[in-house]
N, C-alpha and C positions, 0 to 999 in steps of 0.2 A: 701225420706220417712220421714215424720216428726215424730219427737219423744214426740209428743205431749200427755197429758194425754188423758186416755182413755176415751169415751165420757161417758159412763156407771156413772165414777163420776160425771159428772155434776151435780151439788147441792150437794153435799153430804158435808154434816161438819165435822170438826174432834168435839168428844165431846164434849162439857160445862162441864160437871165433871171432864173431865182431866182438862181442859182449865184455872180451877180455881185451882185445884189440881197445877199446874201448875207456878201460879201465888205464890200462896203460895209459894211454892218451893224457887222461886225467892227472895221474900220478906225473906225470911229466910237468903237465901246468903250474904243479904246484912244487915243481924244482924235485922229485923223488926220481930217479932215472932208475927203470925196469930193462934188464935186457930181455926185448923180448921173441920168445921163440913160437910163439903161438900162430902165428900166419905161414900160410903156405906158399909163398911168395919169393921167386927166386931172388938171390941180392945181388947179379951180374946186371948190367944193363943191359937194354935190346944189341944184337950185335948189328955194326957199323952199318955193312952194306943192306939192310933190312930198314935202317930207318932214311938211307940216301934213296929208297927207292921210293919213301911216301914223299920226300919233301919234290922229288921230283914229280912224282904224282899233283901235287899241291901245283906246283910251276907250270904243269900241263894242263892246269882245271881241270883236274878230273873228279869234281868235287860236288858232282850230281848224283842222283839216283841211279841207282846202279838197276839191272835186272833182279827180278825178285828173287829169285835161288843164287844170284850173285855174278863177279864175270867170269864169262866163258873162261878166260885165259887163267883163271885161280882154281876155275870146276874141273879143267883139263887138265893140268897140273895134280891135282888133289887124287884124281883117277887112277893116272901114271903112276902116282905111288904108292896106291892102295893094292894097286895088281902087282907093282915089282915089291914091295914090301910086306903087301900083308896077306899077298896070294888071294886076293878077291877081286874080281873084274867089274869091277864098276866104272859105269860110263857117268860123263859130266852131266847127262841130265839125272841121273841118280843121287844125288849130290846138294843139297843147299846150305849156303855159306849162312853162318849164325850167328847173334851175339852173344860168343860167349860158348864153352860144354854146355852151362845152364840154361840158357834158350835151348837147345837143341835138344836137351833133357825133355824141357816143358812143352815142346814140340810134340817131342814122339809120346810124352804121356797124353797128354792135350786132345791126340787126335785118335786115341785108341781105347782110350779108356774112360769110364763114365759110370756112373753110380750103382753101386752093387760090385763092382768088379772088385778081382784082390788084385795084389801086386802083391809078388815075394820077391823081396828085398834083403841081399845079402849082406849081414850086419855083423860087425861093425860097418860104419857105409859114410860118405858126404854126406854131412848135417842136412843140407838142402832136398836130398830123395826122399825123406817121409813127408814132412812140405809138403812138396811139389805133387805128391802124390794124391795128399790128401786134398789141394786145393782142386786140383781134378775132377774129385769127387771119388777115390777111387780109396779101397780100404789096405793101410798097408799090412801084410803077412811078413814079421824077419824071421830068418832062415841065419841061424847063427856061425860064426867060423867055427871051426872044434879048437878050446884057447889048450884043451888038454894036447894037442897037435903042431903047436906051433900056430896058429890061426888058420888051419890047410880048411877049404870047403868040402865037408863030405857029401857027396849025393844024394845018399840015404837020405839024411836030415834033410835033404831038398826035395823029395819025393814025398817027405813024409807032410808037406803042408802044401801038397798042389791037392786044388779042389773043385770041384767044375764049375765056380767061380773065378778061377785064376785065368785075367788074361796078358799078363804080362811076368817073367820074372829078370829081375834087373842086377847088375853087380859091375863091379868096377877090378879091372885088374891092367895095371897092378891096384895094388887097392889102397883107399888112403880110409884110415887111418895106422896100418898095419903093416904095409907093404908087401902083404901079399902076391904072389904073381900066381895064378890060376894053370896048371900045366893043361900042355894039350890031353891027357886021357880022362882026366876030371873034366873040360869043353867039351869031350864026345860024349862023356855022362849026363852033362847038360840038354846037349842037345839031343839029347834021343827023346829027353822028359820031353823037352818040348815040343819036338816032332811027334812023340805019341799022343800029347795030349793036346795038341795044335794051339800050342801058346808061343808069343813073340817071346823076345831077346832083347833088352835093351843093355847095350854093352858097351862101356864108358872105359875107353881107351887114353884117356888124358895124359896119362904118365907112359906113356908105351916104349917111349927110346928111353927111361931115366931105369935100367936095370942093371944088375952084379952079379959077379964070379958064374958069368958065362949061362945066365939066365935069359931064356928066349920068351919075347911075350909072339902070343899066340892069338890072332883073332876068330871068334867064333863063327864070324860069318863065311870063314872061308873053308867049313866043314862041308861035308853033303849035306845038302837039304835045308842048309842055314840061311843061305841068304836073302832067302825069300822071305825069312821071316823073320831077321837083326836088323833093330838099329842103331847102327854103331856111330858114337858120341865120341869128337877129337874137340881138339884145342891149341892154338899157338902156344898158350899163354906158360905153359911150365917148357914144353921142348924149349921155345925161342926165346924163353925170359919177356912175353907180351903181356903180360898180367895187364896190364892200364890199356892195350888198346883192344881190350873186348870182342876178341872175336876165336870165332869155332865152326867148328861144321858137323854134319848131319848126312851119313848116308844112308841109305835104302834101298831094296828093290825098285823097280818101276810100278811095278803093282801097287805099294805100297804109298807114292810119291804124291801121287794126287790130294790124299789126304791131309799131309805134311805139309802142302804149300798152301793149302789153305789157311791154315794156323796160321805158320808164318808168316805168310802175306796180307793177314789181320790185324797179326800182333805188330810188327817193326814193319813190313816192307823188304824193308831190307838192311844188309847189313853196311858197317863204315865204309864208303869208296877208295879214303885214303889207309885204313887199315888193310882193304884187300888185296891195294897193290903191294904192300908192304908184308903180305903176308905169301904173295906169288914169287916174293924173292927170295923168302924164307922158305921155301918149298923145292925151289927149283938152283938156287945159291949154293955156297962153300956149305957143308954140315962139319966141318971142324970144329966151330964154334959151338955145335952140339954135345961134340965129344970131350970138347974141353970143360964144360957144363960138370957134366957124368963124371968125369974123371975126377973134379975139384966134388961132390957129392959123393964119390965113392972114399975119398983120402977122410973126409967128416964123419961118414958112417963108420970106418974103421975107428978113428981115434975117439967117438962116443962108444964104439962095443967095449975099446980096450978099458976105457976109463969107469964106465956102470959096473964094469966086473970087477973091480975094486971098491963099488962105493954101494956096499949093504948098507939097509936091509931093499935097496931098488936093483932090478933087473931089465935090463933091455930088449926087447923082443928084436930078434935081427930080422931088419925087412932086406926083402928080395926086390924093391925097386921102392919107385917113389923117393920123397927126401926126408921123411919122417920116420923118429921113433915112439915106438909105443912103449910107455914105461911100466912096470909094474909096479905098482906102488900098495897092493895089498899087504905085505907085513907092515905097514906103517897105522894099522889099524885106524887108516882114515879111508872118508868115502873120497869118490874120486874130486867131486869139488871143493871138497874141505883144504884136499893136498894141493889142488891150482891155487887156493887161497893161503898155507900156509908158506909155498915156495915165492909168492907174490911180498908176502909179507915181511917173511925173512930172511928169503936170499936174492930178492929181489929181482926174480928171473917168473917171465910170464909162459904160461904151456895152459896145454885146452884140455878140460875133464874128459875123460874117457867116454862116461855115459850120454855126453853130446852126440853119441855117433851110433848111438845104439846101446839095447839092456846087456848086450854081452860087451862093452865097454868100461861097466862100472869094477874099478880095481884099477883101473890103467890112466894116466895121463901122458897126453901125444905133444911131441916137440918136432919141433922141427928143423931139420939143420940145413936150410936153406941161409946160411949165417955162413958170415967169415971165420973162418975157424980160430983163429984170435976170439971171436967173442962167445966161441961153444966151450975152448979154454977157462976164459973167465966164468963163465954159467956154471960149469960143473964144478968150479972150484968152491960158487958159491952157496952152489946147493950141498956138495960135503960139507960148508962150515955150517949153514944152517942143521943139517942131520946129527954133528958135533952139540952144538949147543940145545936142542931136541934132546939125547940120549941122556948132559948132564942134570 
């Protein structure tokens, strides 16, 4: 019997965002300090009343198994703000708590999807979606942004790769790597494909409150005829700055649900007890701390628009939410991993190649300015001097 990997991975990469995360690490060890922009990871800590509600969790022992879609009192909550925020009516048993966008991701591919199927995949996209896709069993089809457009998704180009093999097509908005935000008339474009050609929705809402200059995110499930067939993918971890305590959720129809909990209830059980409650206060608590978030990510997004637009031959693609820029770095007549490599080298600033996110990636490398803006200061100062000694 060989003890050979499993063929299922075949192709599958470990991340580019760790990979450079990573690297950093290293260079650290050995005294070279990288500032690095490459993680998507906000730099506020959890806010206050959000983490006094786990330790009191903790003080309560509430430090058992929880129900397997999670508790009531975070599903109910989770509802409440689905219908007053995102105008979809979803009830708490519609709903289970996850570890992580990613579980919830692997979730709904998990339980829909299986060998022969496609999945179109709106790319650029999270490293993780072709993955997760393929570990499924499941073939991914990208469906490009138009980069001639600013990254806007055209529909055409989405129509023109659905095949009666597609059962699933997925996307993120806002969208990371790009920051895309998907308007409501292109969502009704979406949704008719889907509804005409009775394919799900998976719709990865992660960044939803993190948007600019009077940009509404829009979710799809709450069109006609949608939410029978979305499932839409949230997460603590960028709204509330919970990156470390792993936790997301997962809604659906009722129809749909039975399926879902299966997965689920195979894969984890369930999710953290002390993160849930910690995440019901995050829910139902002050949202100040939200807006102060946005506001400190909007003042960063402006002073990297104003600063790239002085510093040829790179260009800033302006996103419309999320915390990331997408850089252009094609006049530099390098590929995009050469330029994460030569900005590492010598300006000592870490960012993630484009082509990690998708084939319409390659030309671009994404930063992130999830950073104090003292150290996005110092980064662009260092990357002008690097492009300085490059040009002589």
């Amino acid at each position: 019997m060989s003890m050979g990997e499993a063929n299922r991975l075949k192709g599958i990469k470990l991340s580019a965002i760790r990979a450079v995360a990573q690297w950093v690490e290293d260079l650290a060890k050995e005294g070279k300090q990288v500032i690095d922009l490459s993680l998507g990871r906000p730099d506020f800590d959890t806010p206050y009343h959000i983490k006094e509600a786990a330790k009191k969790a903790l003080d309560a022992g509430k430090v058992h198994y929880t129900n397997n879609y999670g508790i009531i009192e975070l599903r109910t909550a989770l509802a409440e703000k689905l219908h007053r925020e995102n105008e979809v009516p979803y009830r708490p048993e519609e709903i289970i708590v996850t570890i992580g966008a990613i579980e919830a991701l692997t979730v709904a591919l998990m339980a829909f999807v299986e060998s022969g199927d496609e999945v179109v995949i709106v790319e650029p996209c999270f490293v993780n979606y072709t993955a997760i896709v393929r570990l499924c069993g499941g073939t991914p089809i990208f469906v490009s942004l138009a980069v001639e457009a600013g990254f806007s998704l055209l529909p055409s180009r989405l129509l023109e790769k659905i095949s009666p093999r597609t059962k699933v097509i997925m996307f993120a908005t806002p969208n990371n790597p790009t920051g895309t935000v998907i308007p409501k008339d292109v969502l009704s474009e979406i949704a008719k494909i889907a509804i005409d050609h009775n394919i799900l929705v998976i719709s990865d809402e992660v960044y939803e409150k993190i948007v600019y200059d009077g940009v509404k995110h829009v979710s799809i499930a709450a069109l006609p005829g949608m939410k029978e067939r979305t499932l839409t993918c949230n997460a603590f971890s960028k709204t509330y700055s919970m990156t470390g305590w792993r936790l997301g959720y997962l809604a659906a129809d009722q129809g749909l649900m039975s399926s879902l909990i299966k997965v689920h209830q195979n894969l984890v059980t369930s999710a953290n007890s002390i993160a849930q409650w910690a995440a019901l206060a995050a829910v139902t608590g002050p949202q100040r701390c939200v807006e102060e978030m946005v506001e400190a990510f909007a003042q960063r997004r402006k002073f990297l628009m104003e600063a790239f637009n002085d510093l040829s031959p790179l260009r800033l693609i302006k996103p419309e939410g999320a915390f990331y820029g997408f850089l252009d770095i094609r006049q530099l007549k390098m590929t995009s991993i050469e330029a994460v490599e030569f900005f590492i080298k010598n300006a000592g600033v870490a960012m993630v190649p484009g082509d990690a996110f998708g084939p319409s990636g390659e030309g671009y490398i994404r930063l992130s300015f999830a950073n104090s803006i003292d150290r996005l200061k110092e980064a662009v100062e260092k990357v002008r001097t690097a492009l300085m000694h490059r040009s002589t």
